[in-house]
C-alpha positions as CSV (number, residue, x, y, z in Angstrom):
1,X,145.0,89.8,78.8
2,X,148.6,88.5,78.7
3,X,150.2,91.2,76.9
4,X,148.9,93.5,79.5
5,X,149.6,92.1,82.6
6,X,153.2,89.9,81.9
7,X,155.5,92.8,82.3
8,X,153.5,94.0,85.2
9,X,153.7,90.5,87.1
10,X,157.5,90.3,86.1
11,X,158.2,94.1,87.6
12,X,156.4,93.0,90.9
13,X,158.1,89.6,91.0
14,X,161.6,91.6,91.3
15,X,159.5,94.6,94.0
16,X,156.7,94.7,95.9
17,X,156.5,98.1,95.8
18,X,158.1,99.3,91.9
19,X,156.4,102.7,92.3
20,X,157.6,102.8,96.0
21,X,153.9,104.4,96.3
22,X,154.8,104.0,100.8
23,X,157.5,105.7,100.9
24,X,158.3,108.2,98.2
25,X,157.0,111.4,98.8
26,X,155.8,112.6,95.2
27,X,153.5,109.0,95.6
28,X,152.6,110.0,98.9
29,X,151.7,113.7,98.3
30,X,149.8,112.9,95.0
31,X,147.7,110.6,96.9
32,X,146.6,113.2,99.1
33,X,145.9,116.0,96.4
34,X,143.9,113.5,95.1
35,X,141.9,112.4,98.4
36,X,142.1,116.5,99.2
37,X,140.4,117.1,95.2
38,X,137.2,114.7,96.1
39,X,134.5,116.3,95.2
40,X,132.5,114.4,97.9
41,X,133.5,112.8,101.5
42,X,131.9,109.6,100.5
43,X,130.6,107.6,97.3
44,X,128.2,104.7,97.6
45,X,129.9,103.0,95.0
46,X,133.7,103.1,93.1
47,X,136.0,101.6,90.3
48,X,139.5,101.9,90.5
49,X,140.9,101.2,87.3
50,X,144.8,100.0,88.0
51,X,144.8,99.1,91.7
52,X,148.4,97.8,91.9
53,X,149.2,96.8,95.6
54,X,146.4,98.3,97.1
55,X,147.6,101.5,99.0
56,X,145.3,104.1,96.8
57,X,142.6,101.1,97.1
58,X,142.8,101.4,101.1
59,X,142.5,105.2,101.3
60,X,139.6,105.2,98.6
61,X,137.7,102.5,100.6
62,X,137.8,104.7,103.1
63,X,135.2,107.6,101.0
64,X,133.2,104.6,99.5
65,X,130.4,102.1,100.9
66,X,132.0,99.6,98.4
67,X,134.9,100.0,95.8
68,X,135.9,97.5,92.6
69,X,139.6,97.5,92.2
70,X,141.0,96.4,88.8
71,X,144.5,95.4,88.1
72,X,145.5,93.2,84.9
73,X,148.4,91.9,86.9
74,X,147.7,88.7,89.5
75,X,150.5,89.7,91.1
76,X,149.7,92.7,91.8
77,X,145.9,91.4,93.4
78,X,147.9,89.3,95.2
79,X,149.7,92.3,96.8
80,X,146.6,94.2,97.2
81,X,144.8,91.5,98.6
82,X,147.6,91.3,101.5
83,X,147.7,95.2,102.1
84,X,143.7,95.2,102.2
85,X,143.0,91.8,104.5
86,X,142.0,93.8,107.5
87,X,139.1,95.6,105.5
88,X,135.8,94.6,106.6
89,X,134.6,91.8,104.5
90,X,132.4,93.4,101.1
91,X,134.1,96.8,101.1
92,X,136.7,96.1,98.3
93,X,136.6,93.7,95.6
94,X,139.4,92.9,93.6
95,X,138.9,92.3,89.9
96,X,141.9,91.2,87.3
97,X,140.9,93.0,84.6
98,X,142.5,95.0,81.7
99,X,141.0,98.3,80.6
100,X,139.3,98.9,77.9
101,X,137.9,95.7,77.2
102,X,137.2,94.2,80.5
103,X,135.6,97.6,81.8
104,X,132.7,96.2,84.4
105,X,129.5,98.4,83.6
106,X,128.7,99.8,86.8
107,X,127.7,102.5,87.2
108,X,129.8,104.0,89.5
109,X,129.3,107.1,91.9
110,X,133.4,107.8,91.6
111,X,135.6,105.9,89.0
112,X,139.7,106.8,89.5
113,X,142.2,106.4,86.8
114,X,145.2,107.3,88.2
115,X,148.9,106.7,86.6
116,X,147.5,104.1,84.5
117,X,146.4,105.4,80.9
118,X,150.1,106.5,79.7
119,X,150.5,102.8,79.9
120,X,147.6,102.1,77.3
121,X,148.1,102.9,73.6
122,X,146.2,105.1,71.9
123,X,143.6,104.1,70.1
124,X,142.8,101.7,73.6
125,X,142.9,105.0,75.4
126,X,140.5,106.8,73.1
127,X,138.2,103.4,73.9
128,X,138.4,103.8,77.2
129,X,137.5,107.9,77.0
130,X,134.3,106.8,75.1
131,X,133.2,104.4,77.7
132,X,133.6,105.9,81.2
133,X,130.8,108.2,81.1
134,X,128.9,105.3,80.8
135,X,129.7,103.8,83.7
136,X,128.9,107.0,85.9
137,X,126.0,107.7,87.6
138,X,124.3,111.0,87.0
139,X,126.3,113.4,89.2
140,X,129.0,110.9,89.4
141,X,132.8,111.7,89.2
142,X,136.0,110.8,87.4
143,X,139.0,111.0,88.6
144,X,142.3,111.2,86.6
145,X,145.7,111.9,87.3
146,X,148.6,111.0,85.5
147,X,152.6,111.8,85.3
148,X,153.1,114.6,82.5
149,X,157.1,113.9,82.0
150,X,158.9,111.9,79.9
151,X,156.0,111.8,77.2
152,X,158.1,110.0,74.8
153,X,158.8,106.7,76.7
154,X,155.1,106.2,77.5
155,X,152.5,104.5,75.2
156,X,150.2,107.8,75.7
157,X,151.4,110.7,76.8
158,X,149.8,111.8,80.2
159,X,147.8,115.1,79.3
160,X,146.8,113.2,75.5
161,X,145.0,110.9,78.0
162,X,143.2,114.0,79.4
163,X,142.5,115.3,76.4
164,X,140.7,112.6,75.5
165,X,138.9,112.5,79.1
166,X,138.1,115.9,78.9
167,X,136.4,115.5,75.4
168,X,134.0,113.1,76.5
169,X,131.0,115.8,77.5
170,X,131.7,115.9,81.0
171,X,132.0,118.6,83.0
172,X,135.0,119.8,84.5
173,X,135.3,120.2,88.4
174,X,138.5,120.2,89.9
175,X,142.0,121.2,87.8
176,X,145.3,120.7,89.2
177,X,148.6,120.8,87.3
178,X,151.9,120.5,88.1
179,X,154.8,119.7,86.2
180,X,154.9,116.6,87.7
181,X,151.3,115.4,87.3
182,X,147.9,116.9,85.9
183,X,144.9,115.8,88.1
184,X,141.1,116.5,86.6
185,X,137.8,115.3,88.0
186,X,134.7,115.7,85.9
187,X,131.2,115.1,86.6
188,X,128.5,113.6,84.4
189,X,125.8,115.6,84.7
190,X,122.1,115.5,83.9
């Protein structure tokens, strides 16, 4: 969708790195809580929903037998597709896609939504709660983490979009809040 992926491809035209996700340590450290808050060591199958350049993408491939990475930007695919080139062939596909509507249907062992539904307004976000326990397995996991500061210059405010997640009949596994970030996985069970 254009209106979802033209300010994305403008911010990566001026850096290929806007989040500096390498080298910034609260990027790097969240990363790892969130590998380290895996329920399981490996997944048979995964959606990442908001890939950007790739580096989550790499590190998740590595705990799935194949991952589908989303990202409404080209741009941003472009940069992942670099970052992930020396993946063996059918571990990660790529996928421009905007979330809700362009949600593939899985289902998924692990989906991860991470520091991408405070972009996504609200009503959009409440669509997106509704359908992701769809596209888990039984016993599969979501993932979400998301940035809890400065609520009012986001679309959704990080912990609204786990309040909707977590009101979606899952169960709750793993909960980890900081004042930085809140990370929750829940499972769909039985």
């Amino acid at each position: 969708m254009t209106s979802d992926r033209e300010p994305f491809d403008e911010l990566y035209a001026r850096d290929a790195d806007p989040w500096r996700v390498r080298t910034d340590w609260y990027e790097r450290r969240k990363l790892a809580v969130v590998l380290s808050c895996l329920p399981r060591e490996h997944y048979a199958t995964g959606l990442e929903i908001g890939c950007s350049i790739g580096v989550t993408t790499r590190a998740l491939a590595g705990r799935c037998g194949h991952l589908e990475a989303l990202d409404a930007s080209p741009r941003a695919l472009e940069l992942a597709r670099q970052e992930l080139a020396d993946l063996p062939a059918g571990r990660v596909s790529l996928v421009e896609a905007a979330v809700p509507e362009q949600l593939p249907a899985g289902p998924y062992d692990l989906v991860v939504l991470s520091e991408v539904g405070y972009f996504i307004p609200p009503a959009r976000v409440d669509a997106l709660a509704t359908a992701l326990p769809g596209r888990l397995t039984v016993g599969g996991d979501l993932v979400a983490v998301h940035w809890r500061l400065d609520a009012d210059r986001l679309a959704t405010a990080g912990d609204v979009v786990h309040e909707r997640l977590g009101a979606q009949g899952l169960t709750e596994v793993v909960g980890h809040v900081e004042r930085e970030f809140v990370l929750q996985v829940w499972r769909r069970d039985a």
